[in-house]
C-alpha positions in Angstrom: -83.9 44.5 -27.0 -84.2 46.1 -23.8 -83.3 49.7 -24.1 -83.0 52.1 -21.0 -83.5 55.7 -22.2 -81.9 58.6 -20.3 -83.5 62.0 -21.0 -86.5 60.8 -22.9 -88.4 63.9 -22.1 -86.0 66.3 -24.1 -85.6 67.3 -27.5 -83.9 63.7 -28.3 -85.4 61.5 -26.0 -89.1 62.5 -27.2 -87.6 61.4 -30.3 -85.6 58.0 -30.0 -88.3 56.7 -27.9 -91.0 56.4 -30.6 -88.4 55.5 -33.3 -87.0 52.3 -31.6 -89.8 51.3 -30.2 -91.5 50.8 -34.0 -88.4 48.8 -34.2 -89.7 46.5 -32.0 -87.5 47.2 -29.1 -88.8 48.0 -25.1 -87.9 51.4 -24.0 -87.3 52.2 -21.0 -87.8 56.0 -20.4 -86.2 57.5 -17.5 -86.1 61.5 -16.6 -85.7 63.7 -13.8 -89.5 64.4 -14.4 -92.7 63.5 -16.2 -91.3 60.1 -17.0 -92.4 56.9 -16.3 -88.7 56.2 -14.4 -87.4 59.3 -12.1 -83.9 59.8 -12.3 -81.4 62.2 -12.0 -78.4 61.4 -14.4 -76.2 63.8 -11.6 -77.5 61.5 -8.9 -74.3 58.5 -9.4 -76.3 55.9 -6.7 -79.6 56.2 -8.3 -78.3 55.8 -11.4 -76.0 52.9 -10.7 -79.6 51.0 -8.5 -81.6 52.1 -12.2 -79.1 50.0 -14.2 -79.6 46.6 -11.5 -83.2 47.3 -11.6 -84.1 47.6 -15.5 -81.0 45.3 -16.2 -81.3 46.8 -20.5 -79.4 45.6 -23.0 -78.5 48.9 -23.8 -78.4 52.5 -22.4 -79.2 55.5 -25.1 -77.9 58.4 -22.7 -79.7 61.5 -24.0 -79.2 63.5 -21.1 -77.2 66.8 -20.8 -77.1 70.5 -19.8 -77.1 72.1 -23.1 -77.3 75.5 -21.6 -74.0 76.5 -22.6 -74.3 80.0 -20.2 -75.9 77.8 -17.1 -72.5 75.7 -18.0 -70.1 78.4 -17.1 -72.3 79.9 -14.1 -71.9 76.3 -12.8 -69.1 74.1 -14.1 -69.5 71.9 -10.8 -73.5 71.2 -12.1 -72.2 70.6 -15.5 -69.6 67.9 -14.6 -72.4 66.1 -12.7 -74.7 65.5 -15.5 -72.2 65.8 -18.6 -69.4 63.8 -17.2 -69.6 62.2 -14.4 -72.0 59.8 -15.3 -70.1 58.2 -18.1 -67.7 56.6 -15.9 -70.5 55.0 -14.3 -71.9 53.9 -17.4 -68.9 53.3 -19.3 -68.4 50.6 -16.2 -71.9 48.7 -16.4 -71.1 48.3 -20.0 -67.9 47.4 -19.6 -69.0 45.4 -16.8 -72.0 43.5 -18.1 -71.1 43.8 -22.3 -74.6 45.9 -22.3 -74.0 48.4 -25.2 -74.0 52.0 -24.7 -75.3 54.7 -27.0 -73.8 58.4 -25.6 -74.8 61.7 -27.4 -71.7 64.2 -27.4 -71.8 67.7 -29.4 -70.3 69.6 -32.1 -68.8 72.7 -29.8 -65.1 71.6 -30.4 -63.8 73.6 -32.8 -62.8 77.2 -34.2 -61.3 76.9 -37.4 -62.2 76.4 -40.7 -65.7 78.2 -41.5 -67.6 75.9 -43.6 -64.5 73.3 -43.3 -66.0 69.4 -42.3 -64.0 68.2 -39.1 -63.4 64.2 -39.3 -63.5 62.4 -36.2 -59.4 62.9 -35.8 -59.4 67.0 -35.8 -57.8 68.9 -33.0 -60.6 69.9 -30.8 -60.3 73.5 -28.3 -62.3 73.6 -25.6 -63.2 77.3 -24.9 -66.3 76.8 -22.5 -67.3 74.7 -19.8 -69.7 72.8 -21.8 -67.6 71.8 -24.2 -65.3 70.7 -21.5 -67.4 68.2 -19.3 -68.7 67.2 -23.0 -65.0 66.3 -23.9 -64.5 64.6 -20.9 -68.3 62.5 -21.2 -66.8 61.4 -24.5 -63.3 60.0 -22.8 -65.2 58.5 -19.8 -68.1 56.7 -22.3 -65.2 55.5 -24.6 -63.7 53.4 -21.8 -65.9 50.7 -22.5 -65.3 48.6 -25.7 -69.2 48.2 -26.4 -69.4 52.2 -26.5 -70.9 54.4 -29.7 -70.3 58.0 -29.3 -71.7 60.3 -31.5 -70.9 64.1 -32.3 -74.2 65.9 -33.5 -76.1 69.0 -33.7 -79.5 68.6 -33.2 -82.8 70.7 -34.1 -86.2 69.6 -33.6 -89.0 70.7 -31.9 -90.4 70.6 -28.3 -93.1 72.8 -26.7 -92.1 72.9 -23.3 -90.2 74.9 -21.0 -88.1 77.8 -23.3 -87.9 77.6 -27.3 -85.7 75.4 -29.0 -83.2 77.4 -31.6 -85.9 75.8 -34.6 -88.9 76.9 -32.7 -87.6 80.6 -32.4 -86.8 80.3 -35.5 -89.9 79.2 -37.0 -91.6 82.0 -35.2 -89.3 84.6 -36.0 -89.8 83.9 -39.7 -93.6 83.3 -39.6 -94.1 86.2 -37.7 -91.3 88.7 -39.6 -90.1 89.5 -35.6 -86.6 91.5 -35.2 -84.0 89.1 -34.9 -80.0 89.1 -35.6 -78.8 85.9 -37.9 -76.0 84.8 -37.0 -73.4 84.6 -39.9 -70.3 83.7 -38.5 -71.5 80.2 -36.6 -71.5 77.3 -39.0 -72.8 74.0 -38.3 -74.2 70.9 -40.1 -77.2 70.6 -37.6 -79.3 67.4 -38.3 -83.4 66.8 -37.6 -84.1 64.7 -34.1 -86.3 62.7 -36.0 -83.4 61.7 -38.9 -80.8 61.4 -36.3 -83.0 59.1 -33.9 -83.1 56.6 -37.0 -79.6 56.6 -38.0 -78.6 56.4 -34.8 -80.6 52.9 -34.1 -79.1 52.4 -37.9 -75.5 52.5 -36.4 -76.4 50.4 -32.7 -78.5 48.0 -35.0 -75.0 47.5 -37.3 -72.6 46.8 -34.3 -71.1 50.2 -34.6 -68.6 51.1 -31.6 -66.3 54.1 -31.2 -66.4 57.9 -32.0 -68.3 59.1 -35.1 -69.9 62.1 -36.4 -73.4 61.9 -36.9 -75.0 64.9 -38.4 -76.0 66.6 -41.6 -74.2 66.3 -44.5 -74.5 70.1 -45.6 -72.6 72.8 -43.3 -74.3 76.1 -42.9 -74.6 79.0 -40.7 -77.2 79.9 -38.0 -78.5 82.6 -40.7 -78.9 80.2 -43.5 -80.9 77.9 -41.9 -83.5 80.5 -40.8 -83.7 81.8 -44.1 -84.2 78.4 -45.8 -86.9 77.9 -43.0 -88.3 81.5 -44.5 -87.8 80.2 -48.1 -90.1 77.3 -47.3 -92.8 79.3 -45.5 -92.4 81.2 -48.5 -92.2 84.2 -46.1 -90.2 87.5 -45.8 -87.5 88.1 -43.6 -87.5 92.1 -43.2 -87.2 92.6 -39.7 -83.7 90.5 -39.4 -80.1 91.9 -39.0 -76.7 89.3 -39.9 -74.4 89.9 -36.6 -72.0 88.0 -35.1 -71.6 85.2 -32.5 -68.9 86.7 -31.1 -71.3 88.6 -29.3 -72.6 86.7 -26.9 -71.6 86.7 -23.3 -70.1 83.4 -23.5 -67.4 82.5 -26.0 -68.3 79.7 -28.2 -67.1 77.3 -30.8 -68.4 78.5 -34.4 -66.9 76.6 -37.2 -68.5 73.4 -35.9 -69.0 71.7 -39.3 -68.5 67.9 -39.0 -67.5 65.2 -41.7 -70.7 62.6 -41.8 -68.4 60.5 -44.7 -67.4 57.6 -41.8 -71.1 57.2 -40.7 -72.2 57.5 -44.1 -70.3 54.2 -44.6 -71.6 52.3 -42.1 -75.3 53.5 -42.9 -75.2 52.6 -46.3 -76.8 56.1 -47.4 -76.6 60.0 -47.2 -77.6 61.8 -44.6 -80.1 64.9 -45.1 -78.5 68.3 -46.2 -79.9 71.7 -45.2 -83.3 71.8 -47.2 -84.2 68.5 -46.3 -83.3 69.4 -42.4 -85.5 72.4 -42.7 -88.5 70.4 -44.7 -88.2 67.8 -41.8 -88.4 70.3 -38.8 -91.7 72.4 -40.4 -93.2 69.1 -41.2 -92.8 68.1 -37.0 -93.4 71.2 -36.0 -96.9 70.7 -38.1 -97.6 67.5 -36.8 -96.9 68.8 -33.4 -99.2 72.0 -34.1 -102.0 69.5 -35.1 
């Protein structure tokens, strides 16, 4: 299978690549830079003239503005690459019958603390990321050969600023000041674990919305100290504080209910140690 990969030099992308490829499918990487295809996802005619050209079987969209604060500064930016280019790809696939594989987010929801959200609960959209993200989801779900799945994602990277687990790998090997966040619950999943199960659910026929994540929710400040327990470090510079804090608001209580993707996998996906285990163990491969 023919697989065109939008994003492949992020977090994700660097990690689906590798995992379907030792499936035995092509991959097709394509980026705004360092990538063997130069796209931008915002730019809708060089993204439409990438889909004729590469003709895949299926498109893996990766691609986002994460930056939830670069989101609100500029909501025009953030329609352009969250949005907008689902309807575009929503229409190849719809068009053609390729399948489409779009990665949404978790930041839909406020209630519930350590609650698990199923694919059905009410979401609020309090930012502008979680907005074009919404609207990504609607646009990519226009096509009947269209998986969508909600996730959280940790991994590592080693270019441009820190991911959230490579600050917080350094902040617990090094015992730096930091504030844990105790209010912001998630059920975060390993790029490398959620790269397979998601070629899992494409390789099973899988279509619709589903939440693909961990199968433990936890807050921001459990995860570091788990990643502390299995340094077998000290955390003695660290303060708990709140999310609320931040400049801009955010969804907190994003725990999501894995139990319908469970199904279709056939097996459980990771809880919180196994998340953390799987992040030091990249993040030494990466060091090596």
């Amino acid at each position: 299978m023919k697989v065109l990969l939008l994003g492949s030099t992020g977090l994700l992308g660097q990690a689906v690549a590798p995992a379907w490829r030792r499936r035995g499918h092509t991959v097709l990487e394509a980026a705004r830079h360092n990538a063997p295809i130069a796209l931008d996802i915002a730019d809708n005619d060089a993204l439409v003239a990438a889909l004729e050209a590469e003709t895949p079987d299926i498109v893996v969209n990766t691609a986002a503005l994460t930056d939830i604060d670069a989101c609100e500064r500029d909501p025009a930016a953030a329609w352009r690459i969250n949005a907008r280019p689902l309807a575009f790809l929503a229409d190849w696939s719809s068009r053609t019958g390729g399948r489409l594989v779009h990665i949404s987010t978790d930041h839909y929801y406020l209630d519930g603390r350590a609650a698990a959200h199923d694919e059905h609960a009410p979401v609020m959209l309090v930012n502008e990321y979680a907005r074009t993200k919404y609207a990504g989801e609607a646009l990519a779900l226009t096509s009947p050969h269209a998986l969508v799945l909600r996730t959280s994602i940790v991994g590592i990277r080693r270019w441009e600023r820190p991911t959230f687990a490579e600050w917080a790998i350094d902040v617990a090997a090094h015992d730096r000041p930091a504030t844990l966040f105790n209010d912001a619950w998630s059920s975060s999943i390993d790029v490398g674990t959620f790269a397979t199960a998601a070629l899992d659910m494409a390789e099973a026929g899988a279509t619709g919305l589903f939440n693909l994540a961990a199968s433990e929710i936890y807050t921001k400040e459990a995860f570091l100290r788990e990643i502390a327990r299995q340094l077998d470090v000290t955390l003695s510079s660290a303060v708990t504080g709140s999310i609320g804090a931040l400049a801009t608001r955010r969804a907190s209580q994003l725990g999501l209910d894995v139990g319908r993707a469970e199904r279709v996998l056939g097996y459980r996906l990771p809880a919180l140690e196994e998340v953390v285990a799987a992040v030091l163990k990249q993040h030494g491969e990466r060091r090596s």
